[in-house]
C-alpha positions in Angstrom: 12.5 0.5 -11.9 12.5 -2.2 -9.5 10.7 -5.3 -10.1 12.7 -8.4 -8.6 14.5 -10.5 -11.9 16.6 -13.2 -11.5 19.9 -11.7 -12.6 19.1 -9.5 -9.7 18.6 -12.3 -7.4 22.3 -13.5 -8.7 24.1 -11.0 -6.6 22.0 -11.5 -3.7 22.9 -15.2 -3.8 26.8 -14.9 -4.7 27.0 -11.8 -1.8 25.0 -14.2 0.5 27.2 -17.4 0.1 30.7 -15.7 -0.3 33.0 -15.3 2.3 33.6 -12.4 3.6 35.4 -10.3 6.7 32.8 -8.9 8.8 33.0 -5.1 8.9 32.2 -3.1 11.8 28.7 -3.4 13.8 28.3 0.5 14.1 27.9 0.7 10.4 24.3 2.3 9.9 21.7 -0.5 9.5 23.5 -3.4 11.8 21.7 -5.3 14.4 19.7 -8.6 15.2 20.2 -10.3 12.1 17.8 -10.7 9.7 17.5 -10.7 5.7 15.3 -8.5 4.3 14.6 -8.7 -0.2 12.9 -5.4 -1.0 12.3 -3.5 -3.6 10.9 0.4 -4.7 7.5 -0.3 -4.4 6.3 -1.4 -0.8 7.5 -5.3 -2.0 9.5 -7.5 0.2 10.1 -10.7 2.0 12.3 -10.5 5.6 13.8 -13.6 7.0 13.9 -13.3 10.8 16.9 -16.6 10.8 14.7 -18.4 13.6 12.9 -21.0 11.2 9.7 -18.7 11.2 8.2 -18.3 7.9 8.8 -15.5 5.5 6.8 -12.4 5.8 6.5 -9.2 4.1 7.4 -6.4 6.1 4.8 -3.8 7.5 5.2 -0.4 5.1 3.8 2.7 4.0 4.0 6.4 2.7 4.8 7.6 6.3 6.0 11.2 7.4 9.5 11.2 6.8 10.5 12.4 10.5 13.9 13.4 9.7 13.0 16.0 7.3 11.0 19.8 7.6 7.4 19.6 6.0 7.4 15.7 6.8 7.0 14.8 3.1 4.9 11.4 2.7 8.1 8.5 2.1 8.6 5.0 1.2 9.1 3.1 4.5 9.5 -0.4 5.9 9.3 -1.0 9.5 11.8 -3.2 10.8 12.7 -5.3 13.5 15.2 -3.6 16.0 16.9 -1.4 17.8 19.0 -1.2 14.3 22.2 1.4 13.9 21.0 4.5 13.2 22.4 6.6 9.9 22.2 6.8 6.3 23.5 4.1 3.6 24.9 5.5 0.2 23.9 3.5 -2.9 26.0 4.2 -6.3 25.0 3.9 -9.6 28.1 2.0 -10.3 32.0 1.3 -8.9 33.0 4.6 -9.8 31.1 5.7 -6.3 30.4 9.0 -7.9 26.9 9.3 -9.3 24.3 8.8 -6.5 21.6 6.5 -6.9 19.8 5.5 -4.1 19.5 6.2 -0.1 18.8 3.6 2.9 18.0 6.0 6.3 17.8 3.8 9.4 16.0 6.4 12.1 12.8 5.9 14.4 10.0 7.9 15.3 11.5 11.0 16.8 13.7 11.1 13.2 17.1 10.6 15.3 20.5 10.1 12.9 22.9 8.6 15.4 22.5 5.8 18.7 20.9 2.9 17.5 17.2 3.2 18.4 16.3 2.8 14.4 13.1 0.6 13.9 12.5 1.5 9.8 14.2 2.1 7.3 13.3 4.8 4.4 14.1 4.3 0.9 14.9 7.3 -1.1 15.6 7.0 -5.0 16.3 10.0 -7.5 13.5 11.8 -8.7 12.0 11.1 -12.9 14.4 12.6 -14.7 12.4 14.5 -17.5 11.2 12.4 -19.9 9.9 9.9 -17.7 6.5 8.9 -18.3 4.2 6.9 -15.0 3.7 5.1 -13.2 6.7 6.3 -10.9 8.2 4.2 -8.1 7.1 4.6 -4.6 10.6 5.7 -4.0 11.1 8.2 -6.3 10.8 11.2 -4.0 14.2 12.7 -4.5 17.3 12.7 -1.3 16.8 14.5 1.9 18.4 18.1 2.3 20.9 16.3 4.0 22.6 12.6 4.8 24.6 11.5 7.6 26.7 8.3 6.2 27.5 5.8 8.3 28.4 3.4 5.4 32.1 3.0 5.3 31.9 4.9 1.7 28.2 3.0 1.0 27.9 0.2 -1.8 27.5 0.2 -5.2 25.0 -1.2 -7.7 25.7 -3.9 -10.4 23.8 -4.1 -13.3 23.0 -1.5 -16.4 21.4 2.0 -16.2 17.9 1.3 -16.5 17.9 -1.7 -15.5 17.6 -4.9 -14.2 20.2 -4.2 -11.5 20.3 -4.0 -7.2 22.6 -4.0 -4.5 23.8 -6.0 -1.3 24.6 -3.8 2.4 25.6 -5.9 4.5 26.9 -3.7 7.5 28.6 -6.4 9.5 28.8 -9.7 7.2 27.0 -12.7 6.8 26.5 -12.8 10.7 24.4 -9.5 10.7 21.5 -7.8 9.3 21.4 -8.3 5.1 19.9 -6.3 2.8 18.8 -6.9 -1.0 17.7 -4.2 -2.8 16.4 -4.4 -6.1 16.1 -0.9 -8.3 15.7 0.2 -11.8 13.8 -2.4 -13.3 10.6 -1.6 -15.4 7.3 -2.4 -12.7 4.8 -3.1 -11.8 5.0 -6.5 -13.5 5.0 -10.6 -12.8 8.4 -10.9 -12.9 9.2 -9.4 -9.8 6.9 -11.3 -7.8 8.7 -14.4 -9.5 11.9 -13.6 -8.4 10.7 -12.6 -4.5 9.4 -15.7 -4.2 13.1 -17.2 -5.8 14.3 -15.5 -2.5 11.9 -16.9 -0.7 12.8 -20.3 -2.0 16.6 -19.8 -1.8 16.4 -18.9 1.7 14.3 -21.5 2.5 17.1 -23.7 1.2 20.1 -22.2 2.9 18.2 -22.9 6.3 18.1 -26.6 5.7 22.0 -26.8 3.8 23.9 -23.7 5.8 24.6 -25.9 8.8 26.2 -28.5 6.6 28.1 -26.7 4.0 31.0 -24.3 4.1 29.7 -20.8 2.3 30.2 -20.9 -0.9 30.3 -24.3 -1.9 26.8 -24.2 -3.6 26.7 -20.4 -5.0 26.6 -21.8 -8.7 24.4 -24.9 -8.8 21.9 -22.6 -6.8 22.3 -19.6 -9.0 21.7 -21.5 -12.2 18.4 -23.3 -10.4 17.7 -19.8 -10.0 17.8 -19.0 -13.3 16.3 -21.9 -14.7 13.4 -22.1 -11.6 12.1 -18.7 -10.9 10.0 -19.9 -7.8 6.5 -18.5 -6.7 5.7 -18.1 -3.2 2.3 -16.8 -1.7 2.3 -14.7 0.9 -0.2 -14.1 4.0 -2.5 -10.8 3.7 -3.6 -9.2 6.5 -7.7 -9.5 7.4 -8.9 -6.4 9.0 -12.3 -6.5 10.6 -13.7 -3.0 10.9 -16.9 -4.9 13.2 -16.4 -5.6 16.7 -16.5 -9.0 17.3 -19.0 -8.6 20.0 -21.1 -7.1 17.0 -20.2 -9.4 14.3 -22.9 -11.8 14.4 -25.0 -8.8 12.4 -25.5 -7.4 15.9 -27.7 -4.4 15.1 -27.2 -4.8 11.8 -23.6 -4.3 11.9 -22.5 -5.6 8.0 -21.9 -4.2 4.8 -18.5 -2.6 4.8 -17.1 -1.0 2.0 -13.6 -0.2 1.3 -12.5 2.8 -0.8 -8.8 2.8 -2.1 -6.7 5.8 -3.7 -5.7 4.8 -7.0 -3.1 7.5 -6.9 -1.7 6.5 -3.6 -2.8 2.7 -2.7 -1.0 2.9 0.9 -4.5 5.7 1.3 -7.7 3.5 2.2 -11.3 4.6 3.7 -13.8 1.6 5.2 -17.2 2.2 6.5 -20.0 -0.1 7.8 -23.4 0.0 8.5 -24.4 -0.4 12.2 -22.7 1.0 15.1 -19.8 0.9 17.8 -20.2 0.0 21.3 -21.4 2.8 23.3 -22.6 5.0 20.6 -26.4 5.6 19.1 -28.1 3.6 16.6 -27.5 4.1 13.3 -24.0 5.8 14.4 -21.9 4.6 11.4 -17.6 4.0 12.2 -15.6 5.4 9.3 -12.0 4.1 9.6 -8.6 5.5 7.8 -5.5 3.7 7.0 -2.3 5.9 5.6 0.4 3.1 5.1 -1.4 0.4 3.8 -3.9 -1.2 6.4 -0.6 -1.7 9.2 -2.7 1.1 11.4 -6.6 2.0 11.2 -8.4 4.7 13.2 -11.9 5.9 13.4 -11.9 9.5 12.4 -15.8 10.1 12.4 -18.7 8.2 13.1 -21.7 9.5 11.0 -25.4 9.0 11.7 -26.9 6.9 8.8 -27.9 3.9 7.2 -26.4 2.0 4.5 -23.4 3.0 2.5 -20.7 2.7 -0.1 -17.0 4.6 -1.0 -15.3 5.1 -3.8 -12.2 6.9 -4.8 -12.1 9.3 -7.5 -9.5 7.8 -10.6 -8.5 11.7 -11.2 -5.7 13.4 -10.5 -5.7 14.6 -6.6 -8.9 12.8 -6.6 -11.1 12.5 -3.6 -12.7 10.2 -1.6 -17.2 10.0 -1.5 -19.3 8.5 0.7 -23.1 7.4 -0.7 -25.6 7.0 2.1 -29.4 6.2 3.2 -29.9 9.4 5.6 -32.6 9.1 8.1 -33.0 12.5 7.2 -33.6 13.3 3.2 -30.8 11.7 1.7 -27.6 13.2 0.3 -23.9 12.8 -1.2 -21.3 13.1 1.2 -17.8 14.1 0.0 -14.9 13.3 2.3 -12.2 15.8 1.0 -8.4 14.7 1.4 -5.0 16.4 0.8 -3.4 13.9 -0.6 0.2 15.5 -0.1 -0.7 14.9 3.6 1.4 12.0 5.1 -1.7 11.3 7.7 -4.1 13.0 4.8 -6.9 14.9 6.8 -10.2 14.2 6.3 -13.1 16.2 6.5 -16.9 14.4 5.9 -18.8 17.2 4.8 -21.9 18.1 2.3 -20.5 17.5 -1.5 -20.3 20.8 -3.4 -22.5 19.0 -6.1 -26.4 18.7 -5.8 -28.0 16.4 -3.9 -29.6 13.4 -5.8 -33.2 13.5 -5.4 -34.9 12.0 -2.0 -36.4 8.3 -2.2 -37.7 6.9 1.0 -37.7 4.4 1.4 -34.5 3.1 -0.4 -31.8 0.3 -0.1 -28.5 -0.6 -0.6 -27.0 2.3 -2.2 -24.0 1.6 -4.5 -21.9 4.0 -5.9 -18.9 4.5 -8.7 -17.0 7.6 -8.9 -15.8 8.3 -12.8 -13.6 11.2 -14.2 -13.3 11.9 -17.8 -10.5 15.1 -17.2 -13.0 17.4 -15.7 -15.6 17.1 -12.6 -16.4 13.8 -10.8 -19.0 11.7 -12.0 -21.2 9.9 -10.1 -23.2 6.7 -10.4 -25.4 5.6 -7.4 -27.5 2.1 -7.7 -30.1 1.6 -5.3 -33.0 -0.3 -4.6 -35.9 2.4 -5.2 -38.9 0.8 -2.7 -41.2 3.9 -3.2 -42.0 2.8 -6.3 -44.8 0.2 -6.7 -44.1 -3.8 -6.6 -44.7 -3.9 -10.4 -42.9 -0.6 -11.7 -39.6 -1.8 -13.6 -37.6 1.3 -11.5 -38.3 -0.7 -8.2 -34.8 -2.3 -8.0 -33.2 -1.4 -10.9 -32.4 2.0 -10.8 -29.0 4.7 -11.3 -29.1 7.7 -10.1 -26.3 9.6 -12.8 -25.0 12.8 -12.3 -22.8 13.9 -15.3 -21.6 17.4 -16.4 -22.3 16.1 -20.2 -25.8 17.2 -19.6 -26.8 20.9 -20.7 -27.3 21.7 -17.3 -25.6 19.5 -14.8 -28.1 17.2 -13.1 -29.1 14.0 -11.3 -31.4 11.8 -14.1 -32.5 8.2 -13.3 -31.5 5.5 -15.4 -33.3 2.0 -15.6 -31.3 -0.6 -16.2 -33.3 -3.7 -16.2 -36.8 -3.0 -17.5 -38.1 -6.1 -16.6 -41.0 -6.1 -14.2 -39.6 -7.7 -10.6 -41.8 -10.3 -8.6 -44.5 -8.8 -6.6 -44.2 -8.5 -2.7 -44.6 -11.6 -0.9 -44.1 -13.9 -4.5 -41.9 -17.1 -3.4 -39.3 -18.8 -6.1 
């Protein structure tokens, strides 16, 4: 489902530049208007209507707070206070099959008032069949809804796809939302048609105050069609170093970022050096759960160098590589994935520990999975060995369950002798 096409886009544009009665402003979802393009997937573009440029809105697989357990859900945060309630989408203008579901709540997962600052997006589970990747969105309805909707709005386009909808809870004067759903994605198509938005709304800034609405719905739908615009879009930087420390300040450098393939909105940094007021060598590991919006340090480890990775296996888990001060070791960080704020635990792997080399550098490590147990490849820079032994700085330490008995085994890669100590280019 879900990627942004321009026939999709059409009913965006003809809803946005036809004339229409404003409904009611306690209709779930109304308040400071904006326009907000999204889609199944974490995608969007809002419009905040002051002439600031387009941004994507802050998301993740949050706790849904509105339901028991707190099952991990597609959210966007949003500006507010919005109408609180639920928003009905059909699949079609029969309004009897449902398709989709827009809740507008806040933290404390209140229905009603308007203290809403996000909005969750539910779509219908994979019907059997159904092969991955599934959408973001595809976690099934809440036990329960509380429409505020005025009966909810219905999709246009085919089942399957490409297709989307339009709530506008109080007419062109008040919060607008595009949805886009059941469209085949990931792909380059729907980052095509989000920038098309982008464009679009960039041009009804500069015409709306001149023209009457709906004057230019079909010369601007058939650029649409003919132009599908691109539109870059700013990505947050997140510096995990103090700046206080980032001039290398004892040796703070080196990050390394590890990312759920399962779950992208899931991410792990580490660096190598320290935070203010702790010992040396007192390595920061941070945690994001919805995308990189919010980071906190969940355990500080004492070490040197190290790397992440992410296991590519189902329920796969997070490792940490490091240079111990102590003899060195694998450190697993287990996760439960079905977790909304997964827990995280740094603990000794279950697997052996690859053999001791002191002293070593700049440890780099790939987690595989072939269907079974986690493999593990570790490069490092082996400086016991002599300045003219080929294992010196070309070196994998492989730990694979193909062996007879499962076992760390070095692995040269590059048997080329390296320059002696002290040799200058």
């Amino acid at each position: 489902m879900k990627t942004y096409l321009p026939s999709s886009l059409l009913l965006a544009v003809f809803l946005s530049f036809t004339p229409w009665h404003a409904r009611a402003n306690n209709l779930a979802g109304s308040g400071d208007p904006f326009t907000i393009t999204f889609d199944e997937n974490g995608n969007s573009l809002i419009d905040l209507r002051d002439g600031s440029p387009l941004v994507p809105a802050p998301w993740g697989m949050l706790a849904d707070p509105t339901q028991p357990g707190n099952p991990p859900v597609l959210t966007y945060f949003l500006p507010g206070p919005i109408v609180n309630g639920d928003v009905r989408i059909w699949e079609d203008a029969s309004f009897s099959i449902l398709s989709d579901v827009l809740r507008f709540t806040d933290a404390q997962g209140n229905l009603t008032g308007q203290t809403a600052d996000r909005m969750i997006y539910y779509s219908e589970r994979p019907e059997p069949g159904e092969v991955p990747p599934f959408e973001l969105a595809d976690t099934g309805f809440p036990p329960f809804l509380l429409p505020i909707d005025g009966g909810g709005v219905a999709e246009t386009g085919p089942e399957g796809g490409p297709n989307g909808f339009t709530w506008a809870p109080g007419g062109p004067w008040d919060n607008i939302y595009n949805g886009i759903s059941d469209v085949p994605e990931p792909g380059p198509l729907s980052w095509l048609a989000l920038g098309g938005a982008g464009w679009f709304i960039a041009c009804r800034r500069k015409k709306g105050r001149r023209e009457r609405p709906g004057q230019r719905a079909g010369p601007v739908a058939l650029c649409l069609l003919a132009f599908p615009a691109t539109r870059l879009v700013a990505q947050p930087v997140v510096d995990v170093i103090p700046n206080a420390f980032s001039g290398e300040t004892v040796q703070n450098s080196e990050p390394s970022i590890a990312v759920n393939p399962n779950g992208p909105a899931n991410m792990f940094i580490s660096s190598f050096g320290r935070l203010p007021g702790q010992p040396l060598n007192t390595q920061p590991y941070f945690k994001t759960a919805n995308g990189g919006t919010l980071w906190s340090n969940f355990d500080n480890i004492n070490h040197g160098d190290a790397t992440l990775d992410w296991s590519p296996g189902v329920g796969g888990k997070a490792y940490t590589v490091t240079i111990n001060r102590l003899p060195g070791n694998l450190r697993q960080d287990v996760v439960r994935r079905e977790a909304a704020d997964f827990q995280t635990v740094l603990a000794n792997s279950a697997y052996p520990t690859p053999p001791t080399t002191d002293p070593a550098d700049q440890p780099f490590l790939i987690v595989g999975n072939a269907g079974g147990p986690d493999r593990f490849y570790i490069g490092i820079n082996d400086l016991n060995q002599p300045a003219n032994n080929p294992s010196r700085t070309a070196i994998v330490r492989l730990f694979t369950d193909t062996d007879p008995v499962p076992s760390w085994r070095n692995v040269i890669l590059d048997p080329g002798a390296p320059l002696a100590v002290g040799t200058r280019f």
